[in-house]
Structures are given as structure tokens and as C-alpha cells.
DRENDO-1510 file (C-alpha; in Angstrom, 1 decimal, always signed):
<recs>
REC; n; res; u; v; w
REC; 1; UNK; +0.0; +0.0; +0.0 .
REC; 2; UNK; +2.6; +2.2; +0.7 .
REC; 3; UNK; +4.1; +1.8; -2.7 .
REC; 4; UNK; +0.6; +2.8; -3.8 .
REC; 5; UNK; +0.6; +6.0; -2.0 .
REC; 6; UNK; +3.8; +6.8; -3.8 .
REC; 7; UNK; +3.1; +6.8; -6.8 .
REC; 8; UNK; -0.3; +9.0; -6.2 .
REC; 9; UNK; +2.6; +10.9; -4.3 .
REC; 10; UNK; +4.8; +11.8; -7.8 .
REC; 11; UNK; +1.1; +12.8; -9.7 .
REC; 12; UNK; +0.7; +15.2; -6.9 .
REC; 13; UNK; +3.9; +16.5; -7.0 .
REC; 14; UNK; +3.9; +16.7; -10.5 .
REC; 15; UNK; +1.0; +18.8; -10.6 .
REC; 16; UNK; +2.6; +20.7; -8.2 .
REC; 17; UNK; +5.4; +21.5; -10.0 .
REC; 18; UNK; +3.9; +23.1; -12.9 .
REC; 19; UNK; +1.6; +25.3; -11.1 .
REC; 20; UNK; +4.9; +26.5; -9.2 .
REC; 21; UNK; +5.8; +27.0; -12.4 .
REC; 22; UNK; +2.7; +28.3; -14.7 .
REC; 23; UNK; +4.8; +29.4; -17.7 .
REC; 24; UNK; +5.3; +25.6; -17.8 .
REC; 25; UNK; +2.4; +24.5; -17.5 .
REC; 26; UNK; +0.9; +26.9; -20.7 .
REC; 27; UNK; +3.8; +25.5; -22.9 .
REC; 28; UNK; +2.8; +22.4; -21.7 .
REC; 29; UNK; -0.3; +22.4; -22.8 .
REC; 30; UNK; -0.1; +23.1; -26.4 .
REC; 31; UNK; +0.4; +19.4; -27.7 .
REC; 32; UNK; -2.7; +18.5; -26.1 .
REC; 33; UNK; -4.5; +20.6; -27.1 .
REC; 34; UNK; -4.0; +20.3; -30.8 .
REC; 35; UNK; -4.2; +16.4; -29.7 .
REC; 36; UNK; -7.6; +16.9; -28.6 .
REC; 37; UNK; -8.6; +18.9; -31.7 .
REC; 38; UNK; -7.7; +15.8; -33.6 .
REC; 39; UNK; -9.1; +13.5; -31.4 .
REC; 40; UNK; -12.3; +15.0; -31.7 .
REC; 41; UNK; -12.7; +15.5; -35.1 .
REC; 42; UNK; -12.2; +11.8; -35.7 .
REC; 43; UNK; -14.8; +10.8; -33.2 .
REC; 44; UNK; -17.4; +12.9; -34.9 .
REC; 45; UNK; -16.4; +11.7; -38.2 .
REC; 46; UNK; -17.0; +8.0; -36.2 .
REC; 47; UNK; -20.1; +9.0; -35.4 .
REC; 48; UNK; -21.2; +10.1; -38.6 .
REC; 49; UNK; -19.9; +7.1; -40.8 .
REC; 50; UNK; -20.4; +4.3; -37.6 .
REC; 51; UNK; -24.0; +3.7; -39.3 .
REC; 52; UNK; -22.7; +3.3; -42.9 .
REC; 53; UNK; -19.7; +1.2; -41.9 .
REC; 54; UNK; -21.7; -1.4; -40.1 .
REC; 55; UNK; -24.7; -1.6; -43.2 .
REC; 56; UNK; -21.3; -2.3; -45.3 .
REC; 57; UNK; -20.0; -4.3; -43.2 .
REC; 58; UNK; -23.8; -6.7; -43.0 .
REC; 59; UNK; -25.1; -6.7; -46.4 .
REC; 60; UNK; -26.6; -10.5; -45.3 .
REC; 61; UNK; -28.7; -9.0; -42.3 .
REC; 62; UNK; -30.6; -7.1; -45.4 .
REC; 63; UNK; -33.1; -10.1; -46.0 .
REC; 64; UNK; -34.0; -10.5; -42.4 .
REC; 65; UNK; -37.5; -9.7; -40.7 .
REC; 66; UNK; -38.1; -6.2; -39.2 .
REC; 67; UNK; -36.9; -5.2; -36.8 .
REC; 68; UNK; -34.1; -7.7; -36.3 .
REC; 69; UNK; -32.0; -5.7; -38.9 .
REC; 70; UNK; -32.2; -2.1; -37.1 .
REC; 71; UNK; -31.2; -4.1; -33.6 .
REC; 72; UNK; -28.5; -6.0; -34.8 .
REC; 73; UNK; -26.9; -3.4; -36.9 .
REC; 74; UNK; -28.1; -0.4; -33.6 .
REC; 75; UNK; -25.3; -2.9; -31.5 .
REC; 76; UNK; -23.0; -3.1; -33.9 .
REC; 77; UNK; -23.0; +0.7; -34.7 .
REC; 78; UNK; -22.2; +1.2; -30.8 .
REC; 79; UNK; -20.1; -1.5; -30.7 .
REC; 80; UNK; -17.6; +0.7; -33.1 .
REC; 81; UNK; -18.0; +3.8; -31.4 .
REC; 82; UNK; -17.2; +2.6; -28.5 .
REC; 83; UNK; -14.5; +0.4; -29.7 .
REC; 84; UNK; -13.2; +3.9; -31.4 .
REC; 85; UNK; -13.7; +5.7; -27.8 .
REC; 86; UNK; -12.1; +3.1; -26.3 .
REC; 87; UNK; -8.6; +3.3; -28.9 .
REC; 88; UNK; -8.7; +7.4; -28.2 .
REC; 89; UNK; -8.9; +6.8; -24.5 .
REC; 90; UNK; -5.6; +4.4; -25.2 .
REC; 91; UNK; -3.9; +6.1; -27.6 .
REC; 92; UNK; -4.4; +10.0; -26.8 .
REC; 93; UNK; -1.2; +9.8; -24.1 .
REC; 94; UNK; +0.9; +8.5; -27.0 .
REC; 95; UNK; -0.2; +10.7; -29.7 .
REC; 96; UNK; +0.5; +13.7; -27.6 .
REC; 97; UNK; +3.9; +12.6; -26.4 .
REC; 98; UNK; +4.4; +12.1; -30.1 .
REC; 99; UNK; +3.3; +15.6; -31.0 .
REC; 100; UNK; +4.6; +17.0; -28.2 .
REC; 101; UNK; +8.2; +15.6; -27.6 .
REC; 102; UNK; +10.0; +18.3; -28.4 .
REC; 103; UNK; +8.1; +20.3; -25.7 .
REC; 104; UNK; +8.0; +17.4; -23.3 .
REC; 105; UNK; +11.6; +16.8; -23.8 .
REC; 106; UNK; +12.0; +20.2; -22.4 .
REC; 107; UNK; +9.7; +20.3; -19.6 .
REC; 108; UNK; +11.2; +17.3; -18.3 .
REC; 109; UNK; +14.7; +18.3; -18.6 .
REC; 110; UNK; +13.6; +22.1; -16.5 .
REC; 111; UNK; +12.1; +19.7; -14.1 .
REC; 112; UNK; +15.4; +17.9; -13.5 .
REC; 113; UNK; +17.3; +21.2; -13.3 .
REC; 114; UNK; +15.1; +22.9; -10.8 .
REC; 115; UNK; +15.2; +19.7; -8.4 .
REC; 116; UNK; +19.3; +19.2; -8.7 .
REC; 117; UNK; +21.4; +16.2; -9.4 .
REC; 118; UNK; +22.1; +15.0; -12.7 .
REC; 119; UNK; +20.1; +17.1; -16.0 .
REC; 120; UNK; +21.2; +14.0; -18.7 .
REC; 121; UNK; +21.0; +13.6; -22.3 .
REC; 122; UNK; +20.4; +11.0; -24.7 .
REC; 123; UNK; +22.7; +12.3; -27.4 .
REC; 124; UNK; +20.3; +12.0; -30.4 .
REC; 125; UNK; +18.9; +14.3; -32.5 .
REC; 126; UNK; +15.9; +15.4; -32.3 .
REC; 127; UNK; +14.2; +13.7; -35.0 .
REC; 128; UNK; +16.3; +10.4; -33.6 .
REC; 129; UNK; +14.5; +10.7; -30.7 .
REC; 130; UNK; +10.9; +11.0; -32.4 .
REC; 131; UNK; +11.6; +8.0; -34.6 .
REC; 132; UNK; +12.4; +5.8; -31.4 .
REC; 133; UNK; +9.3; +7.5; -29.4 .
REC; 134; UNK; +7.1; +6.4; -32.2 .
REC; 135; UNK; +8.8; +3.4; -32.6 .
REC; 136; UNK; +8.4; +2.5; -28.7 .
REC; 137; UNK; +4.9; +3.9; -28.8 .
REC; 138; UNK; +3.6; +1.4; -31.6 .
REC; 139; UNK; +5.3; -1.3; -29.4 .
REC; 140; UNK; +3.4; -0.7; -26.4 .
REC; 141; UNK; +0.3; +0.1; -27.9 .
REC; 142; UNK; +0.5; -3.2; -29.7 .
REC; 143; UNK; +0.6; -4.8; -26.4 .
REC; 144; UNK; -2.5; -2.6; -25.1 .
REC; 145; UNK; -4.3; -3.7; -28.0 .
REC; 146; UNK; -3.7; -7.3; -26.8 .
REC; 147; UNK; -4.9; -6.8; -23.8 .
REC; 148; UNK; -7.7; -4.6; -25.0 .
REC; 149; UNK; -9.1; -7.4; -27.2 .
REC; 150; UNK; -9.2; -10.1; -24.3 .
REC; 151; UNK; -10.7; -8.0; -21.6 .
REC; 152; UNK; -13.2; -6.8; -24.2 .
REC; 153; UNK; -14.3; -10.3; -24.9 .
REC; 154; UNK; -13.8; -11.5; -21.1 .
REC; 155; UNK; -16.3; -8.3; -20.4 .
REC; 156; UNK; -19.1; -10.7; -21.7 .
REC; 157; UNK; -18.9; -13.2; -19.2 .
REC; 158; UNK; -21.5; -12.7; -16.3 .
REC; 159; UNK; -21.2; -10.8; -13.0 .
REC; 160; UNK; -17.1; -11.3; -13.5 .
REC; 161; UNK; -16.9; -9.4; -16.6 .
REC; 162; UNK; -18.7; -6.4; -15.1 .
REC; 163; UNK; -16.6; -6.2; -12.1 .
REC; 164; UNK; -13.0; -7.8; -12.1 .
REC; 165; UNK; -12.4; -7.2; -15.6 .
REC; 166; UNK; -13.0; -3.6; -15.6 .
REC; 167; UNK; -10.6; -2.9; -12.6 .
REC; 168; UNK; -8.1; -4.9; -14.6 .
REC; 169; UNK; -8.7; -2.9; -17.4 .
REC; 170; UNK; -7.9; +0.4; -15.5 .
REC; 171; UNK; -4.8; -1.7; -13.5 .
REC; 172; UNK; -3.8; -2.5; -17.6 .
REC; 173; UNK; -4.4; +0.7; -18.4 .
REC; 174; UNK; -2.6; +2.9; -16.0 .
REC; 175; UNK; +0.5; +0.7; -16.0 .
REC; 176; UNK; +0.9; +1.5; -19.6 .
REC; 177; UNK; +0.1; +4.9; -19.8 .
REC; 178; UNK; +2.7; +5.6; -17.0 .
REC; 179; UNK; +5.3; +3.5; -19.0 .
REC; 180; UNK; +5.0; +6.0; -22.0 .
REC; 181; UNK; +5.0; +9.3; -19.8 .
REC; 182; UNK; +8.3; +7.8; -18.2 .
REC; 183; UNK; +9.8; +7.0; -21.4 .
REC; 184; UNK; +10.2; +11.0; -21.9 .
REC; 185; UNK; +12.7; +10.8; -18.8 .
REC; 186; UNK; +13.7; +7.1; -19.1 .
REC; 187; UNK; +14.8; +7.9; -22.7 .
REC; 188; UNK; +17.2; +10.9; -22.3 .
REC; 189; UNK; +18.9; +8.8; -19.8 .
REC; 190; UNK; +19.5; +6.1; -22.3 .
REC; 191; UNK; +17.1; +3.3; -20.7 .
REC; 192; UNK; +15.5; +1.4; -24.4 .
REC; 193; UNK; +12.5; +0.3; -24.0 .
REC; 194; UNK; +12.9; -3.6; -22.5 .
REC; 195; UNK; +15.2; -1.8; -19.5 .
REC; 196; UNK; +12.1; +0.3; -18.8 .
REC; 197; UNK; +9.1; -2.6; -18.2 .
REC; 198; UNK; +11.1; -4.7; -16.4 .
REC; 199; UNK; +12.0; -0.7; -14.4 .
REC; 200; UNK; +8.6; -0.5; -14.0 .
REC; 201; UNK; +7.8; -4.4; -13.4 .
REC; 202; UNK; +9.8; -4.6; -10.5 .
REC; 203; UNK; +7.7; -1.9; -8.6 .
REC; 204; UNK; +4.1; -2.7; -9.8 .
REC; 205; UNK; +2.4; -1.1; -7.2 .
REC; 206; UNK; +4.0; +1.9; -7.8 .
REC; 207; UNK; +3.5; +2.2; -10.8 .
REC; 208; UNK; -0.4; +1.7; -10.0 .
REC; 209; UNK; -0.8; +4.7; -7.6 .
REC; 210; UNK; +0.4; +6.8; -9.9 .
REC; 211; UNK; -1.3; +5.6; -13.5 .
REC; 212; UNK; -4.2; +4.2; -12.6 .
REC; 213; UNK; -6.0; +7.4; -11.2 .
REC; 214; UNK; -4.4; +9.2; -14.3 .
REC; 215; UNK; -6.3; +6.9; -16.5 .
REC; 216; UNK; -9.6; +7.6; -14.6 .
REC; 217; UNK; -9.2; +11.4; -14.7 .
REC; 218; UNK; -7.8; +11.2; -19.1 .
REC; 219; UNK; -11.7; +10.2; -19.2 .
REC; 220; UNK; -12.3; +13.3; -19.7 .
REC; 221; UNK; -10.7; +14.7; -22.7 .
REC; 222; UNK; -10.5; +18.5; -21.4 .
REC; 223; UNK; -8.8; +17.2; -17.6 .
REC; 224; UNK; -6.2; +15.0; -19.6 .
REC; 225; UNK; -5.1; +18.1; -21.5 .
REC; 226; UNK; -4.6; +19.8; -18.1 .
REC; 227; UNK; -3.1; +17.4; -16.5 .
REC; 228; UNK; -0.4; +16.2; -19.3 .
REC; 229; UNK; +2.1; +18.8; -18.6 .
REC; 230; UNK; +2.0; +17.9; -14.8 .
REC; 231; UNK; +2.0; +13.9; -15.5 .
REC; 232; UNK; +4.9; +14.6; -17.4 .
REC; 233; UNK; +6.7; +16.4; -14.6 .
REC; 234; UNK; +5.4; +13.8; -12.1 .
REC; 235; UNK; +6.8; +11.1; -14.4 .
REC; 236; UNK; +9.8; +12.8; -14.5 .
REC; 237; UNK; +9.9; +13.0; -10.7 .
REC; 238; UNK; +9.4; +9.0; -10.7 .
REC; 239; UNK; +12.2; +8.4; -13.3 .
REC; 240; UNK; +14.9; +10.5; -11.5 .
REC; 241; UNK; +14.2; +8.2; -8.0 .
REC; 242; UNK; +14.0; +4.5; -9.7 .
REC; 243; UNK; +17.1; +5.5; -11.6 .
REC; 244; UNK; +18.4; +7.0; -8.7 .
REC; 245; UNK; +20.1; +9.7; -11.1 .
REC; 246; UNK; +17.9; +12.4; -9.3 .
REC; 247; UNK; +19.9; +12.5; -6.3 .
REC; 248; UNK; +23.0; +15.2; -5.4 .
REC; 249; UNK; +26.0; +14.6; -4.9 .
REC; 250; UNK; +26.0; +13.4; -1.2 .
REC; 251; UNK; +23.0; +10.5; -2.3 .
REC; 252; UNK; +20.7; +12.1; +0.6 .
REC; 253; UNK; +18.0; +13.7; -2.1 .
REC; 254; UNK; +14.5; +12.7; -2.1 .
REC; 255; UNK; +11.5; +13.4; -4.2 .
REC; 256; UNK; +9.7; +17.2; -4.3 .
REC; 257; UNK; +6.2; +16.9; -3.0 .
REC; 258; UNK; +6.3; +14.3; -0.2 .
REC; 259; UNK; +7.3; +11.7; -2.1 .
REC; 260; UNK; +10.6; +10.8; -0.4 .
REC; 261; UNK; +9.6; +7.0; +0.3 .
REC; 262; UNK; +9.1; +6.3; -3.0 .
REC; 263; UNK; +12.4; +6.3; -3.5 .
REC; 264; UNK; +13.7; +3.1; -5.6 .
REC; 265; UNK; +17.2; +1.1; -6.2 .
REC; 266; UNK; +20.0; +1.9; -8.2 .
REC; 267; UNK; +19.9; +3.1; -12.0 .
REC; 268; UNK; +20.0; +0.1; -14.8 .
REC; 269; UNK; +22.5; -0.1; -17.4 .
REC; 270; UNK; +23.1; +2.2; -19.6 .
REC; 271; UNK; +21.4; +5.2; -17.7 .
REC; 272; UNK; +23.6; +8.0; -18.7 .
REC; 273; UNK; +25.6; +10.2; -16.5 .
REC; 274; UNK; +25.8; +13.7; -18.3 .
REC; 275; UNK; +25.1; +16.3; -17.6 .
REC; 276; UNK; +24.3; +18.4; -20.7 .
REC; 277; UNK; +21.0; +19.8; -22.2 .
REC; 278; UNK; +18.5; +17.3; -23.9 .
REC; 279; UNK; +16.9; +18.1; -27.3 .
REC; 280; UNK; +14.1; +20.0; -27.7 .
REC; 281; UNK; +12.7; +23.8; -28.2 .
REC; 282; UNK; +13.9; +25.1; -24.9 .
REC; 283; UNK; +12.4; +27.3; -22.4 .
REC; 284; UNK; +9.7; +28.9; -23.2 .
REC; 285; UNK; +9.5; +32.9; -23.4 .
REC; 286; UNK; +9.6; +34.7; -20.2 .
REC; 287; UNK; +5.9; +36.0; -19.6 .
</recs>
């Protein structure tokens, strides 16, 4: 439980962060924003075509009696919007990383500079990085998918699939999403992707505390755009402790925000030790 609290412990302090720092938090928000713009058009363009798609889709349900053709095709119809809600909900984090790592890059790397200790670098170019962020992204989403597509059908079984396998789907859910807003600190400090789930295999439950009640709150498309810049920072937070590259010098640092028992092992190979500027735009303009 306690590893549970700590990871609620880095959202908070996350959040924290970039209203310390509200300059931050408006450059922040930029990728998801245009994110969201994106995001919505294709769900209304869903909901438009969803009735089209599934008439193409059941030309042999034409020759059945009314109404059997109206219900059969009305569950189908929701079945794909919700199928397409559902790959939003999963996808949006990635996509806006994507858009956004340039601007993420940066955030993260002022976060590590405020809090001391190491500010590292991956030593790729920028569009280096992208490639292996979209590269990672498709990876991991391909294993959300998976998952997606056996909860989804273990969500038919009786009183199980409406109780367990939703809170698995959220546990699922939040474990990933907080792998891919690591990766924007796990990444400049060199950790590829197989270092970073078994990084965040070998403390689950801390993991947990700090994606699952993301994921519940990124139901709302407007609150996720909010809180992305402060995830990131969180995220950040997280990295620098399970690496242990976030301490100073004399290895008696903790994390901002109360989250000092949090605090993990040693960093993995190949965690990088510099201490230069990572890629991205920069600091915003002073207000």
C-alpha cells in the first residue's frame, strides 16, 4: 500500500510543479490541445460514418424480418463507437507525447534542473528521438491492443466481466500509460524500452498509484489536456528516484512533493551520467 501512495505521491507532485511554475504549464499544454482537436474531429467523423460502416459491413442481415436488422446493426453501430472511444482513451497519451516531444523533452529536462542532481542527455537528435518515441509507442500500444481485445471479450462473461475485468482494465491501463510518460525521462537517460518494463515491473504497485488514477481522470478529454504537462513532470519525478540519477551529490536527495519514500534502487545499465542539455525547443519565453 505504501508503494501505492507513492506513486499518487509523484502525480501530486507533478502537478505541483507546474503550477509552481505556470509558464510551464501553458507550454505544456499546447500538444494536447492540438491532440484533442484531432481527437475529436475523428470521433465525430466515427459517429457520422459508424451507421454506414456497419450496413457495409452486413449486407446478409438485409433479408432479415423487421426489426431484427435495425437491432442487430443499432449494436454493432455502438459497438464501433465505443471500440473507437475506447482506442482514443488508449492512444491519446501516445499521440500527444508524439506531438509533443520536443516540448515534453524540455519540460522534463527544467524539471530535473530545478530539483538538482544529474540534468542527462540522450545524445540523439531530435528527430532520432521521435523515430524511437514512435517506434516504442507502436510497441506498447501493440501490447494494449492485446490486452484490450481479451478484456473486451472476457467483459461478456456474467457478473465477472462487469466487475473484475473492468478494474483490470484500468490496473492494464494505467500501468501502460505511465510507461509512455516515463519514457520522456527514461529515454534521455538512455534506458530502451525492455530496461524500462522490467523498471517498471519490479515496482508494480508503484507504478499503479500513480497511472491508474491518471487513467480515470484522461476520461475526460478536457482534464487529460490539463493534466499532461504535470504527468509529465510527475513522471519525471518518478524516473529520477527509480534511476536514482535524481539524487545530489552526497545520495541524501529525495522526491519534491512528499514523495521521499518512493524512492527506488539503483539506475540500470546504460542510464547516462551527463550532464548536458537534452533536445528540444527550450524554455519557453519569459511571460
Amino acid at each position: 500500500m505504501s508503494d501505492l501512495a507513492g506513486g499518487f505521491r509523484y502525480l501530486l507532485a507533478g502537478q505541483r510543479w507546474v503550477l509552481r511554475h505556470g509558464r510551464w504549464l501553458g507550454f505544456g499544454l499546447l500538444p494536447g490541445l492540438v491532440s484533442l482537436v484531432l481527437y475529436a474531429a475523428a470521433l465525430v467523423g466515427l459517429g457520422y460514418g459508424a451507421d454506414d460502416l456497419t450496413a457495409w459491413a452486413t449486407p446478409f442481415a438485409d433479408d432479415w424480418a423487421a426489426p431484427w436488422p435495425g437491432i442487430f446493426r443499432g449494436f454493432l453501430t455502438g459497438l464501433v463507437f465505443c471500440l473507437g472511444l475506447f482506442l482514443a482513451v488508449i492512444t491519446f497519451t501516445a499521440v500527444t507525447l508524439l506531438i509533443g516531444q520536443p516540448f515534453y523533452e524540455s519540460l522534463s529536462e527544467q524539471v530535473d534542473r530545478s530539483e538538482g542532481g544529474e540534468v542527462p542527455e540522450s545524445g540523439l537528435t531530435l528527430w532520432q528521438e521521435l523515430w524511437i518515441s514512435a517506434r516504442d509507442s507502436v510497441k506498447v500500444l501493440g501490447r494494449v491492443l492485446l490486452y484490450g481485445i481479451l478484456l473486451f471479450a472476457l467483459g461478456f462473461l456474467p457478473v465477472i466481466g462487469q466487475t473484475v475485468v473492468p478494474v483490470v482494465g484500468f490496473c492494464v491501463s494505467g500501468y501502460f500509460l505511465t510507461q509512455e510518460l516515463t519514457a520522456v525521462a527514461l529515454q534521455r537517460r538512455r534506458v530502451d524500452l525492455a530496461e524500462r518494463l522490467a523498471l517498471l515491473r519490479s515496482r508494480r504497485m508503484l507504478v499503479l498509484g500513480f497511472g491508474v488514477p491518471l487513467v480515470l481522470a484522461f476520461l475526460v478529454p478536457l482534464v487529460a489536456v490539463f493534466l499532461m504537462p504535470g504527468a509529465v513532470a510527475g513522471a519525471t519525478l518518478m524516473a529520477r528516484d527509480l534511476t536514482g540519477t535524481g539524487r545530489p551529490d552526497d545520495g541524501a536527495g529525495a522526491a519534491p512533493g512528499g514523495a521521499s519514500d518512493a524512492v527506488a534502487g539503483g539506475a540500470p545499465a546504460g542510464t547516462s551520467t551527463q550532464a548536458a542539455p537534452a533536445q528540444g525547443f527550450g524554455p519557453p519565453p519569459a511571460y
